[in-house]
Residue, then its C-alpha position, 0 to 999 in steps of 0.5 A: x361364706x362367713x366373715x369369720x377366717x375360721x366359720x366353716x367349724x361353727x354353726x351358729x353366730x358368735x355371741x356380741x359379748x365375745x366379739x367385743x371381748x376378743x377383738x384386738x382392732x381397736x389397737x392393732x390397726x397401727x400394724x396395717x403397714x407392715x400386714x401389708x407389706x408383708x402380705x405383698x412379700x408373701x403373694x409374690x412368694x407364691x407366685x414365684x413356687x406356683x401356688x399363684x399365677x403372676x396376675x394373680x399376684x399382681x392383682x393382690x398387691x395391686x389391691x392391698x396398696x389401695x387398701x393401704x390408701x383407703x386406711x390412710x385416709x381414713x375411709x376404710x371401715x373398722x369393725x369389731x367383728x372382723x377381730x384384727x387387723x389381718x382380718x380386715x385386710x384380708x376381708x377387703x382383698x376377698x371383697x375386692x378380688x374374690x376367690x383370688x383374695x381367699x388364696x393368698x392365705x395360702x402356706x400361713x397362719x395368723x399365728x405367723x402372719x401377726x409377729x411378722x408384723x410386729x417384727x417389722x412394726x418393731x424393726x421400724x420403731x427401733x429405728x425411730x428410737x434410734x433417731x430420737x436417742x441420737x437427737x438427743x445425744x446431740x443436743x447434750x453435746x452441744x450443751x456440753x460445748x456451750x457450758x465447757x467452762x462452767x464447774x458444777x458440784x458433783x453429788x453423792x447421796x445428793x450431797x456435796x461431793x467433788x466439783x465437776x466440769x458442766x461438759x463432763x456432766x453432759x457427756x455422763x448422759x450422752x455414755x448412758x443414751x449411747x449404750x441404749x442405742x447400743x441394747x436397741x442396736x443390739x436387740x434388732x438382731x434378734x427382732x429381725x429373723x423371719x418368722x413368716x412361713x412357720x404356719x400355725x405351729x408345725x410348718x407346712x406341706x406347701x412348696x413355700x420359698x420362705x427365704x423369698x420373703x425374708x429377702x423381700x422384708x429384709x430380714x437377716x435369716x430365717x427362723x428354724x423352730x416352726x413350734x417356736x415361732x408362734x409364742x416367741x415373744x422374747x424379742x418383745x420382753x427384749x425391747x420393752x426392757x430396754x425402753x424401760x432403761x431408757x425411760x429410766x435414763x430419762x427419769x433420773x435426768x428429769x429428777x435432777x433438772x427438778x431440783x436443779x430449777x428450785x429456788x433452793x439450788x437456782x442452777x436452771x432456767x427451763x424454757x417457758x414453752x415448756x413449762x405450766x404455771x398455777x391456776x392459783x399461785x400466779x408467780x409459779x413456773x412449774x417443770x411439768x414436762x419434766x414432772x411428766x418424763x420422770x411420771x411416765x416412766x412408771x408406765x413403761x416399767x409396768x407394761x414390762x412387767x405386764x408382758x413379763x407375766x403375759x408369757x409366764x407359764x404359757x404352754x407351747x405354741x401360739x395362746x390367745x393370752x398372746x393377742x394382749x402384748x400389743x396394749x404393752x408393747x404400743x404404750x412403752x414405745x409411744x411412751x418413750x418416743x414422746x419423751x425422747x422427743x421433748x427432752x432434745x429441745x429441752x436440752x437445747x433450750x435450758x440456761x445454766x445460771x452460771x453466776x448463782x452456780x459460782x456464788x456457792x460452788x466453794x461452799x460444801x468442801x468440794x476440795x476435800x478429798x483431793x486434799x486427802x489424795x495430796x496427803x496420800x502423795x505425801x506419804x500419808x497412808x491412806x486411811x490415815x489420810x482420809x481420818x486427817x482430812x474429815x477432821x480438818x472439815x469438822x474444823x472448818x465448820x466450828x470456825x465456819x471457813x474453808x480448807x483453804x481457810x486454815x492456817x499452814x501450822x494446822x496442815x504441819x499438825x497432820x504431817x510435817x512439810x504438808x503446808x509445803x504445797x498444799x494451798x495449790x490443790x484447795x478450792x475448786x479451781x484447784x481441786x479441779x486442776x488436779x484430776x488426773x486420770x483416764x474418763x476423770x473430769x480433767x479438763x484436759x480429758x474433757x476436751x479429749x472426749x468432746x472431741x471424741x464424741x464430736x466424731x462418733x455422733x456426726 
């Protein structure tokens, strides 16, 4: 018989150029897991309807576990000719079983055998992210705890802006990896609906029991359109989205911690194991791990749109277009896994340089607009407010000093009584002290969601 799963059409060979063109082994051998832990399911499935005899099946995941070990070992023959990794599974059950090897792909078809397998490859690596986000999560709390007393300048526009507790700053990211672990959460849903049993596009006239396996796999239900099962591919565009946001996540914090480590702003000190230095200039200390995060997320956003247009315009069902969506789907999640598991240490790590922070932190007019929120208190409309205040700050830099500089008859000038109080909400301590509202940097609501999230994490 030929060692093609499909040779029986064909009279002659296939072309060296073709097989090296269409084979997929090369990448998809990272699925030998999940094929065989599917192809288990599915034998004894089939012995349980009587389309093998118990032995029989037994003989088969008795066969494919050592088959496992071999490929873990690496003593386990690849070759282009073989295509995939089904095949070469399933070549070595024949090799080793004969004609029970060749019934067990009995009731399917590669179309539904390959995305159950990245259904499940899929369902662990979301389980990993999972994991790695939480690790990370919990290392920005522990820095947020560590800093709680730190105050940093906010910025907009990477200017200036309002002062901000360090802990508020760290507890902004572990919100953001918190709701990809929700999108992660929520796209597992989706991944875990069986598809195995579908067949090539139309079902089939065998008496499967597909919810055996979708029992035996744990999946939560079972697909219910056999023409759709073969070129869904939705649950992949899904996931890669969302380890693009992730990536992006990673990006932007990665961006900030650049800057911050220069010596124009000197907040940051990186750990040294994670850092390069120059071949030529002997004093620099290079945030290359970071430069590389912030990198690598233009990768993942590619492979997302590589799949994007993989599937664009492919006609019902399965297309051999399809075979590609592994080379995307593998690199956005090592991609994203690799960064994820450098940010945490880096995280835990990194030193603020509180004392630099300090010696500039009243620079930049922080205060202002708390001052323009007190003229409001006052009775000052708002807009009125906010054109007294900015007018204050063009003040303050002709005669190069601060809000809390100016003497009380230039307040008595915006509005009378306005002295009367004013002085208790300039500078940043007291900037700080006078935030209010709910998820605001208060000091007081900071305390209320590091307790919060002590509990949600742990």
């Amino acid at each position: 018989m030929s060692h093609k799963t499909w040779g029986g059409r064909f009279s002659g060979a296939t072309d060296t150029r073709v097989e090296a063109f269409t084979e997929s082994i090369s990448y998809d051998r990272r699925l030998f897991r999940h094929d065989i832990r599917a192809s288990q399911a599915h034998a004894r499935m089939l012995a349980e309807v009587g389309l093998l005899t118990a032995e029989e099946a037994d003989g088969i995941v008795a066969a494919l576990d050592a088959i496992g070990v071999e490929i873990e070992r690496d003593e386990f023959a690849f070759s282009i000719q073989l295509e995939d990794i089904h095949t070469h599974i399933e070549r070595a059950l024949i090799e080793r079983l004969g004609d029970v090897g060749r019934k067990l792909h009995t009731g399917r078809s590669r179309n539904d055998q390959v995305v159950t397998d990245v259904k499940l490859w899929v369902r662990d690596s979301l389980d990993a992210l999972d994991g790695l986000l939480k690790e990370l999560q919990q290392a920005l709390l522990v820095a947020a705890e560590g800093n709680r007393k730190l105050v940093l300048p906010g910025y907009t526009h990477m200017q200036r802006a309002q002062p901000v507790l360090a802990a508020h700053y760290f507890l902004a990211y572990v919100e953001k990896y918190q709701r990809d672990r929700e999108r992660l959460a929520d796209c597992r849903k989706r991944v875990n609906v069986l598809p195995l049993g579908a067949a090539a596009l139309a079902g089939t006239s065998l008496p499967i029991d597909r919810d055996s396996v979708r029992r035996q796999l744990g999946f939560d239900a079972l697909a219910a359109n056999s023409l759709d099962v073969s070129s869904d591919r939705d649950f992949l565009l899904e996931f890669v989205f969302d380890l693009s946001v992730v990536a992006l996540h990673l990006s932007g914090w990665a961006e900030e911690w650049i800057l911050w480590t220069t010596t124009e702003f000197g907040f940051l000190d990186l750990p040294d194991a994670f850092c390069t230095g120059s071949s030529i200039m002997p004093h620099k200390k290079n945030p290359d791990v970071l430069e590389l995060i912030r990198g690598k997320s233009a990768r993942v956003t590619a492979d997302l749109q590589q799949l994007m247009v993989l599937v664009k315009g492919l006609p019902l069902a399965y297309n051999r277009d399809l075979q590609e969506d592994k080379v995307a789907l593998f690199d956005a999640f090592d991609t994203v896994a690799a960064s994820l598991e450098l940010a945490a240490p880096l995280v835990r790590e990194s030193r603020f340089r509180a004392e630099v922070i300090a010696a500039r932190l009243e620079d930049g007019f922080l205060d202002a607009t708390t001052l323009m929120e007190f003229c409001i208190l006052q009775g000052v409309p708002m807009r009125a407010a906010h054109e007294a205040v900015g007018k204050l700050v063009r003040l303050c830099e002709e005669r190069r000093c601060r809000l809390a500089d100016l003497p009380p008859e230039v307040y008595e000038s915006v509005s009378a009584g306005l002295s009367n109080g004013v002085y208790k909400v300039l500078g940043v301590a007291n900037a700080l002290a006078a935030f209010q509202s709910v998820g605001s940097t208060a000091p007081a609501e900071v305390e209320r969601q590091l307790m919060a999230w002590r509990t949600r994490i742990d």
